[in-house]
N, C-alpha and C positions, 0 to 999 in steps of 0.2 A: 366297246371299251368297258373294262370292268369297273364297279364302284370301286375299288380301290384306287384304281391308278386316276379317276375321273377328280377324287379326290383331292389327291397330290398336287393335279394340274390345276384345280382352282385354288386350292391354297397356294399354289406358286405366280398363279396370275393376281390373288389376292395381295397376296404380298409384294409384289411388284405395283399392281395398283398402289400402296400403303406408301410404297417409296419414292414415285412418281408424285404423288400429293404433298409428301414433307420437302420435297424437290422442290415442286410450284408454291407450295407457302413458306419456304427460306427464300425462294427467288421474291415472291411480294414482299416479302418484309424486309428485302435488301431494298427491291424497288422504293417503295416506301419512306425508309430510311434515307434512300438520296433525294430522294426529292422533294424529303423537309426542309435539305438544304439551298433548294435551288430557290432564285429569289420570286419571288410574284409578279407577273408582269402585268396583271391588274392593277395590286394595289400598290405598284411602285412605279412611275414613271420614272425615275430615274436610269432603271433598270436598261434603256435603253442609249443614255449616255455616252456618247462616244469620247476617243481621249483628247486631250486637252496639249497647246501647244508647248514647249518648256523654252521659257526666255533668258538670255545671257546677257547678262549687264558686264560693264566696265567696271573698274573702282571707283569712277565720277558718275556714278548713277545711270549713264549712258548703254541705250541698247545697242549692242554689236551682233548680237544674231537674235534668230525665232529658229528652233531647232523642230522639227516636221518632216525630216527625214524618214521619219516611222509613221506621222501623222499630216502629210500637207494636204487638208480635209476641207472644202466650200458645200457647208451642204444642200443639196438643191432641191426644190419638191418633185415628183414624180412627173406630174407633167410636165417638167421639163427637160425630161430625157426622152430622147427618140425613140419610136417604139422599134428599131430596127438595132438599136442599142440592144433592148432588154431580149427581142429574139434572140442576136446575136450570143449571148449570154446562155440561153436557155438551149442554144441549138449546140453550143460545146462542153457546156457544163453540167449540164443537165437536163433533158433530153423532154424525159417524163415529168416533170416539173408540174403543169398543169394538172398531172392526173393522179401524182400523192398526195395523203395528208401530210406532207413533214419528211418521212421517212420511205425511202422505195425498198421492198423485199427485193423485189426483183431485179433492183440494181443491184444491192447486196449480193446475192444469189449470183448474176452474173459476174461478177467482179473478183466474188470468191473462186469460181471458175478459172476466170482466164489468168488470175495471178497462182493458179496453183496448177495450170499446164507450164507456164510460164517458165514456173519457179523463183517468181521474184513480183515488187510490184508493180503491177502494169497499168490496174484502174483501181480507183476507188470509190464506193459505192455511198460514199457522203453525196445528200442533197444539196441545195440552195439550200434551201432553210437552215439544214444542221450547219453549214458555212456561214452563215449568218451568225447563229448562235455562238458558235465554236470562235468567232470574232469580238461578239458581245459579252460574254459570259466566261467563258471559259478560259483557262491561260492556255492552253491548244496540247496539253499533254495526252500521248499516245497511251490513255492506257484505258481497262475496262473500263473505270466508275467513268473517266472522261466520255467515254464515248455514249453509255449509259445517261450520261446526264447530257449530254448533246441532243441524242433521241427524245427524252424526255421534252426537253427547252423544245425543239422541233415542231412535236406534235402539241405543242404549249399556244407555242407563234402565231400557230395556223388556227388555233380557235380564235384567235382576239385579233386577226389581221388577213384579210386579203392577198392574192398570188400578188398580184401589182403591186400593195405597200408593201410585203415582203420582196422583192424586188428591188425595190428602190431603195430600201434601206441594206441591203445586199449591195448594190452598186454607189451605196454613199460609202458605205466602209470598206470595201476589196482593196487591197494593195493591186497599183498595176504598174510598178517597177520605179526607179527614178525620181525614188522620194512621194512618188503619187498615192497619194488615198483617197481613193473615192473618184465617181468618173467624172466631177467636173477639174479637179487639181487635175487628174489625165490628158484630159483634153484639151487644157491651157499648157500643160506640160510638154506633152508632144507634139501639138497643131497648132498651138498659139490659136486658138478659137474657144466658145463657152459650150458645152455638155447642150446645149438645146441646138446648138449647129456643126455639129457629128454627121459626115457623109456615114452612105453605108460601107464602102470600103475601108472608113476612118472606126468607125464601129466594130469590123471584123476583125481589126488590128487590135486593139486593145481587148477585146472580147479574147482574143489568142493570147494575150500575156499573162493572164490572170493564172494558168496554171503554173507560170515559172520564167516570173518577170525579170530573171537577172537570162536564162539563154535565150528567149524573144526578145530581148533587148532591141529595139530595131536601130538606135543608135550606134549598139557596137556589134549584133549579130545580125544585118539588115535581111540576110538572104532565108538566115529561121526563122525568120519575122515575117516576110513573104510567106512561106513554106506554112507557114502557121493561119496568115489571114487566111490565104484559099483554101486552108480545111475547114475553116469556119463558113467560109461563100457557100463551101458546097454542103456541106453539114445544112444551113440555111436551109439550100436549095432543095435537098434530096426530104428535109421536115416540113416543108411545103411554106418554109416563112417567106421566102420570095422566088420570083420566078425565073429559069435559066437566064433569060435575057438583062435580068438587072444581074444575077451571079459574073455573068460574062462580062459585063463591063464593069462591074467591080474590079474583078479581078484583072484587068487592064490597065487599071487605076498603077501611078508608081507609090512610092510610102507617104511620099509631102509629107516629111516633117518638117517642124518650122528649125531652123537653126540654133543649134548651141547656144546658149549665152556661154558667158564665161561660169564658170562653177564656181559655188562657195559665196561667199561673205564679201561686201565692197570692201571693209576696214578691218585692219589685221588677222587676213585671212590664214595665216599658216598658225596666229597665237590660237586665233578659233578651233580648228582643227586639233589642236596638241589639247586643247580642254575636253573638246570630244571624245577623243580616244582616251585620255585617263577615263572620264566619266562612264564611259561604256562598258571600261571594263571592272568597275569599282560597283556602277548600279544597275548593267544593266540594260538592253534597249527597251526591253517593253517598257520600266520606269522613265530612262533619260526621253525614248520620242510621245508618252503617251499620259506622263503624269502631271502634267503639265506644271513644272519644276520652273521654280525659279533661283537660276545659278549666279551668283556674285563671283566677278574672276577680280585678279589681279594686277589686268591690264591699265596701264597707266597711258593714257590716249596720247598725252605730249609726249611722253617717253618711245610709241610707236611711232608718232610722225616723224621722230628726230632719228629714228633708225632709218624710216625710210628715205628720209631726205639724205643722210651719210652715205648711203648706199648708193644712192642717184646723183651724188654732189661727186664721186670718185670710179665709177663703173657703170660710165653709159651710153655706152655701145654695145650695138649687137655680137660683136664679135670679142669682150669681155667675158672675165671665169665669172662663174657663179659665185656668191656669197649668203654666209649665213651668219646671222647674228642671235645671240640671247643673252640677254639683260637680267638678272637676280638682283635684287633687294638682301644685301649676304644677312642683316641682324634679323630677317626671319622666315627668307627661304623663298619669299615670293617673287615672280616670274610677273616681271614689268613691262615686258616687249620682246616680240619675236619676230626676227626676217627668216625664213626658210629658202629665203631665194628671192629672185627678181621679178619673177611673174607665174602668180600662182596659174593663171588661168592658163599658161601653158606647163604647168607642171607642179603635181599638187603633192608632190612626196618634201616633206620637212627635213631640209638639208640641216638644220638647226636642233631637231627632237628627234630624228629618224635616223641622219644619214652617222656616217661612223667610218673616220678618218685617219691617217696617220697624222700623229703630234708634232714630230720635227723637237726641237730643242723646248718646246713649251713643254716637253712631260720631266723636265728636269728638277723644276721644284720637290717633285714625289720623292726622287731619291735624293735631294742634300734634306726633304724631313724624315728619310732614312738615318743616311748619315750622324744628323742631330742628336734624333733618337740613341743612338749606340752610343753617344760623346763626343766623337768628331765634331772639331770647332771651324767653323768659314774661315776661321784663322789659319788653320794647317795646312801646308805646302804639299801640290802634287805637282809629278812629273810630267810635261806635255807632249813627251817624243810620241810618235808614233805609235800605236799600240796593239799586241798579236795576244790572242788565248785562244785554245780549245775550246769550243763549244760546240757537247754534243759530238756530230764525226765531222766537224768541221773548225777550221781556223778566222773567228771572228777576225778581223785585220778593221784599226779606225784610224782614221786620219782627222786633221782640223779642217774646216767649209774654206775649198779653195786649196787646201795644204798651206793656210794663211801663216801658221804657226808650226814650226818644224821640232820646236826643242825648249828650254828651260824648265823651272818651276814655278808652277801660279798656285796663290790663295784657294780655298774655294768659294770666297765671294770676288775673286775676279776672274775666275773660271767662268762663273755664273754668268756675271756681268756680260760680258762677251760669248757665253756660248761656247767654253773650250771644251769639244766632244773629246777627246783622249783624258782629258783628267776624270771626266765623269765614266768612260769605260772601267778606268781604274779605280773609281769610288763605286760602281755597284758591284763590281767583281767583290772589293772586301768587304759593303755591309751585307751582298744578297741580292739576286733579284726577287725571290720568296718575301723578304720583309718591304721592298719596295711596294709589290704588288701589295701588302697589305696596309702599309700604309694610305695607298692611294683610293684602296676602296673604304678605307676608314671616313678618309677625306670628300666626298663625294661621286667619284668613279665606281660607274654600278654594272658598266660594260666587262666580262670578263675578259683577265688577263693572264697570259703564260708567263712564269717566270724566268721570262728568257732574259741576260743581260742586255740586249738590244733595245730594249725600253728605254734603256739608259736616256736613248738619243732618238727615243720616237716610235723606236720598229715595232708595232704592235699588229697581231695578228689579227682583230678583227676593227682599231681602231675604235675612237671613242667619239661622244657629239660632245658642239658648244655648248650643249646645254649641260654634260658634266662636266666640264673643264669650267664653266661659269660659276656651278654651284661648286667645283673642290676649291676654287680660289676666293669662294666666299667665306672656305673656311679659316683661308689665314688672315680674312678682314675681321673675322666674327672670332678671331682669340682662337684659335683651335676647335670652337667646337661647329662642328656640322649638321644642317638644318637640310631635311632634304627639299628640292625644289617645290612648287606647284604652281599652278595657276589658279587656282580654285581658291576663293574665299570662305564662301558658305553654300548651302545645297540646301533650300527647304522647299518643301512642296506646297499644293496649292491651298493648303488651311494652315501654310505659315511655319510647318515645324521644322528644325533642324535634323536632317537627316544625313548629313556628310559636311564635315569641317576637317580640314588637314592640322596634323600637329606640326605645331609650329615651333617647339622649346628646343629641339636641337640633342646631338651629347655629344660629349667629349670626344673627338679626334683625335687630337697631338694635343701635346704640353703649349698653355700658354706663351712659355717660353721660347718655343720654337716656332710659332708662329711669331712671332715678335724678330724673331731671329730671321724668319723668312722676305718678312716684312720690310727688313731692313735693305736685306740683297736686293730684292724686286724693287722697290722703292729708285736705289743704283742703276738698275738695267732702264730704268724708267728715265733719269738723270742725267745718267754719264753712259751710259753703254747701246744696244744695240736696240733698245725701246725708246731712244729718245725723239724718235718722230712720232709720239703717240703723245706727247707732254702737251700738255695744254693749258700749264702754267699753275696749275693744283694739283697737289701731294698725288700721285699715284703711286700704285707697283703693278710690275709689270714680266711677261716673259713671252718673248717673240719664239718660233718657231716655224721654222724651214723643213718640207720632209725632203728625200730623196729627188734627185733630177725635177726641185722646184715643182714639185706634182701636188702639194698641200701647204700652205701657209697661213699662222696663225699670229694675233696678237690676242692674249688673256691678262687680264687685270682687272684691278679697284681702283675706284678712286670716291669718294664722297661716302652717297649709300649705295652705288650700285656694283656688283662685279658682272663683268661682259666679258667675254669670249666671243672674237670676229675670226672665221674661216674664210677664204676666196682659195678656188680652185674647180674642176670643171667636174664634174657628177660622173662623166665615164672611167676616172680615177689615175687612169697612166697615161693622160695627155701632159707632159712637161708645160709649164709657165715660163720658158727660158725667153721667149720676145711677148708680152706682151706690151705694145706701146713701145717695144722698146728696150725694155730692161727685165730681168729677172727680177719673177714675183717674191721677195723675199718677208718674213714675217713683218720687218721692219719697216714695208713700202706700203702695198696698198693697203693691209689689213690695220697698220699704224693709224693712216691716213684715216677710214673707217671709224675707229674705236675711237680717235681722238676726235673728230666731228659728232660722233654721236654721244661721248663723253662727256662732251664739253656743253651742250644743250641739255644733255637728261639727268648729270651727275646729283643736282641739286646742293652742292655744298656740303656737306653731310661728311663729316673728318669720319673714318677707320679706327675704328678701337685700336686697332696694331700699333705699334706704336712706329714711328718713321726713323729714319738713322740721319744722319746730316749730307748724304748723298757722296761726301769724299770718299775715295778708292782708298783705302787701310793697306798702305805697303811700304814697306823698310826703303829709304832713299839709296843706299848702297847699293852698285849694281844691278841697277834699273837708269832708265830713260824713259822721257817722255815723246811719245810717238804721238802726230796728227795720221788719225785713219780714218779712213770712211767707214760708217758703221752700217752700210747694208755687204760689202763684200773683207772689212775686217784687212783690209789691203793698206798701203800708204794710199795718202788723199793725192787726188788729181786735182786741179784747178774745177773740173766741172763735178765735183763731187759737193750734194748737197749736205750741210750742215755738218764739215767734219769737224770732229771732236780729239780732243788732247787726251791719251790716258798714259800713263803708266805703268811701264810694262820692262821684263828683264830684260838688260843689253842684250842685242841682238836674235831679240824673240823672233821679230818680222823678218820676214827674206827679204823687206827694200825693195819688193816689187809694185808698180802703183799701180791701183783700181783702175781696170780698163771695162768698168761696166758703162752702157748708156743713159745718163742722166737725162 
């Protein structure tokens, strides 16, 4: 080689050496820099701190849950876990465990391998320990500095702790599915037994969830859950932790789990849950299961016993529609009791926060505070004939419930009163279904809605819950203005501060005016018309609602300080209520029955800002009659018809045909 070119080649190795060096001292001094930030686990005991549980009180001070969903943690000393446990652990999770400090290259190395023939992730070359750490320290984000300071904590661990402490404290904190953290909540959880009495087949079962506790689930995936133990038996087997002969009758072994409880909370199990899910999604799970938070709700303990006793006082048999109830406080939005249904433990979806229904005539308030709005007075006369329009490439066609009412003209506060769907087709035809829909999401409706005239009388495309039909009719107790719901009082954590409070002041909805106006008609329907089996002898308002072929029925109203919204009907949606017991489920029958039982024990006395009207029907004596009709079928009264009422109405509104429903 000549000097010249020998030259070139060590100035270009030198220079590469040069670059290589400012490489490795920018990488230490990155090093370095992360892990001034990482905390001391010498000089900080706390550093090993696990989370803390988050408790839910009542409004009466009373505790209604321990939230450990994220956290249900007993922690036990080392020797009190089986050493067939911690194989088991080592023989799926980690292989090499005894033989790293912290960190395996050569899991790394493999791992990188087979997820890049793969093409996707297949293994991951995280230790114990860095699972550990990555639990204790870290918020679990996938990115460099995370995994940097994982490694770091790792090889941290392992100076100031033993394979076995680090084990144990690996198997106090692991999530192993079903609310369980750490493997004595596991072992109580799944086997109804304590972490020091763990067979070895009960070991390779939970030893298998840990990489993805929701499809080993053995309660709902039993057979992945199998499929899983015996790779852990033989994993075992083939690491030399036990010998074929225990593998074999391990894996002989059936799951023996211990039996279900019921899920959830003994005491207002579905208000629990509807605080849950706002709070999760407001703070957070790592905060709601591990900060160990203490939540103030709403719930008012008398006011949920009185739901559920209304509930069980009028629908209790098995073969009864489902029901759901919510209770608001209208002067400041808070959520005083919730039924989601009859029995949670057989069905934990919230028919009351979740579910989303047709209205039936209850969504009629929305358009007379349409109407109001524009200047249309409840005093103004519409036509009740039959009613045809285009809509869309189709001919909406409405009739009255029953074809009760063939023809004349009504008020629209005895429209209201009674429910007459042809004059309401004809009132949102001329204010809009455009300003209806916004009136009603002014009002507390947060469900979207199509501006289709069918709303007029219910028909809504994806239906709405008690729980906004409770809050928009708090807004005509509360003057117009709307306060949106919650349960939640306060949120502060465990040194006390306030970290979440809902606003409670409310804004303007509709004109005082019109709420007053509304007030008055409900008030009517509550009195004199088709809400009057909800009366329970104080000032209510109210609006009952029927949907199609009796397939959803509602009573909404106020009375005192609370407004409630009762639905009964059956969750699969197009099952008809035409016999239950008997008679056709009508807004005005069981859900009355409901609302006024539970009204009548939770209402507290507590008068409505609104103002009331004197409950008389407002119509010109000329050319009108007074008719006795039954007010669930709007028909002349039969002798077996309960509690018929006299109204007033134009000569020859009714066909004079009589109520042939089953009382």
């Amino acid at each position: 080689m000549s000097r010249k070119r020998l030259v070139r080649v060590l100035s270009a190795a030198s220079g590469l050496l040069a670059a290589v060096l400012v490489l490795l001292l920018l990488f230490a001094g990155y090093l370095w820099h992360v892990s001034r930030s990482l905390p001391d686990l010498r000089a900080d005991p706390g550093a090993f701190e696990v989370a803390q549980t988050s408790v839910v009180y009542a409004a009466d001070g009373s505790v209604i849950a321990e939230w450990y969903d994220g956290e249900d943690r007993t922690v036990v000393p080392a020797g009190d876990i089986p050493e067939w446990m911690k194989q088991a652990v080592v023989a799926i999770e980690d292989r090499r465990f005894h033989e790293h400090g912290g960190v395996d290259i050569q899991s790394i190395v493999r791992a990188l391998s087979v997820n890049s023939r793969a093409g996707e992730i297949r293994q991951g070359g995280s230790t114990i320990t860095q699972q550990t750490v990555k639990l204790l320290f870290t918020d679990g984000e996938r990115t460099l500095t995370r995994k940097i300071e994982e490694a770091l904590l790792a090889l941290s661990l392992e100076t100031r702790a033993d394979k076995d402490e680090v084990l144990s404290v690996y198997l106090n904190t692991v999530y192993f599915g079903r609310g369980a953290y750490g493997i004595e909540s596991a072992a109580q959880r799944f086997f109804g037994v304590s972490a020091q009495d763990l067979t070895l087949p009960q070991s390779a079962l939970l030893a298998g969830c840990i990489r993805s506790p929701t499809r080993y689930d053995p309660f709902v995936n039993p057979e992945s859950a199998l499929e899983r133990r015996d790779l852990v038996l033989r994993e075992m087997r083939n690491q030399g932790h036990i010998d074929p002969e225990d593998a074999a009758i391990a894996a002989a072994e059936p799951l023996g789990l211990k039996a279900e409880s019921a899920a959830g909370p003994a005491f207002a199990p579905y208000f629990v849950e509807y605080v849950r899910r706002d709070l999760l999604t407001r703070l957070g799970s790592e905060r709601l299961y591990r900060g160990g938070l203490h939540i103030r709700t709403t719930l008012d303990p008398a006011a949920q016993r009185a739901a559920e006793a209304a509930v069980r006082s009028v629908l209790f048999t098995p073969e009864d529609p489902e029901v759901a109830i919510a209770a608001v406080r209208w002067a400041d939005g808070a959520v005083v009791a919730i039924v989601g249904g009859r029995d949670f433990a057989a069905e934990q979806f919230d028919l009351a926060t979740q579910g989303r229904r047709q209205t039936g005539s209850a969504f009629k308030p929305f358009v007379l505070a349409a109407a109001l709005e524009q200047g249309y007075s409840v005093e103004s006369s519409w036509d009740a004939s039959p009613f045809s329009t285009p809509v869309k490439d189709e001919i909406w066609h409405v009739e009255n419930y029953e074809n009760s009412i063939t023809g004349g003209s009504y008020t629209l506060e005895t429209a209201t009163i009674w429910s007459i769907n042809t004059v309401y087709a004809r009132l949102i035809t001329a204010v809009g279904p455009d300003k209806v829909v916004d009136v009603a999401q002014r009002m507390g409706i947060t469900t979207p809605l199509d501006p289709d005239p069918a709303i007029a009388l219910g028909g809504l495309t994806r239906g709405v819950s008690p729980l906004e039909m409770a809050a928009a009719f708090a807004t005509i107790a509360n003057g117009g203005v709307a306060i949106p719901p919650s349960g939640v009082s306060t949120v502060t954590d465990a040194e006390g501060a306030v970290i979440y409070q809902p606003e409670r002041t409310g804004s303007r909805a509709i004109g005082e005016d019109v709420a007053t106006a509304l007030a008055d008609v409900l008030g009517q329907v509550y009195t004199s018309g088709t809400g009057t089996g909800a009366n329970f002898g104080q000032w209510g308002a109210v609006k009952t609602g029927t949907a199609q072929s009796w397939r959803d029925a509602w009573l909404v109203g106020y009375s005192g300080a609370l407004s409630t919204a009762v639905w009964i009907g059956y969750p699969e949606a197009q099952v008809p209520m035409d016999n239950v017991r008997g008679i056709r489920v009508t807004g005005g029958s069981f859900p009355a029955q409901v609302w006024k039982g539970f009204m009548q024990a939770a209402s507290g006395g507590t008068s409505a800002t609104a103002l009331a009207g004197d409950g008389a029907v407002q119509v010109p004596m000329e050319g009108y009659e007074v008719y006795e009709v039954c007010p669930e079928s709007f028909r002349m009264a039969a002798e077996s018809c309960p509690g018929p009422v006299e109204i007033l109405l134009p000569l020859g509104a009714l066909s004079g045909e009589v109520c042939r429903l089953a009382h």
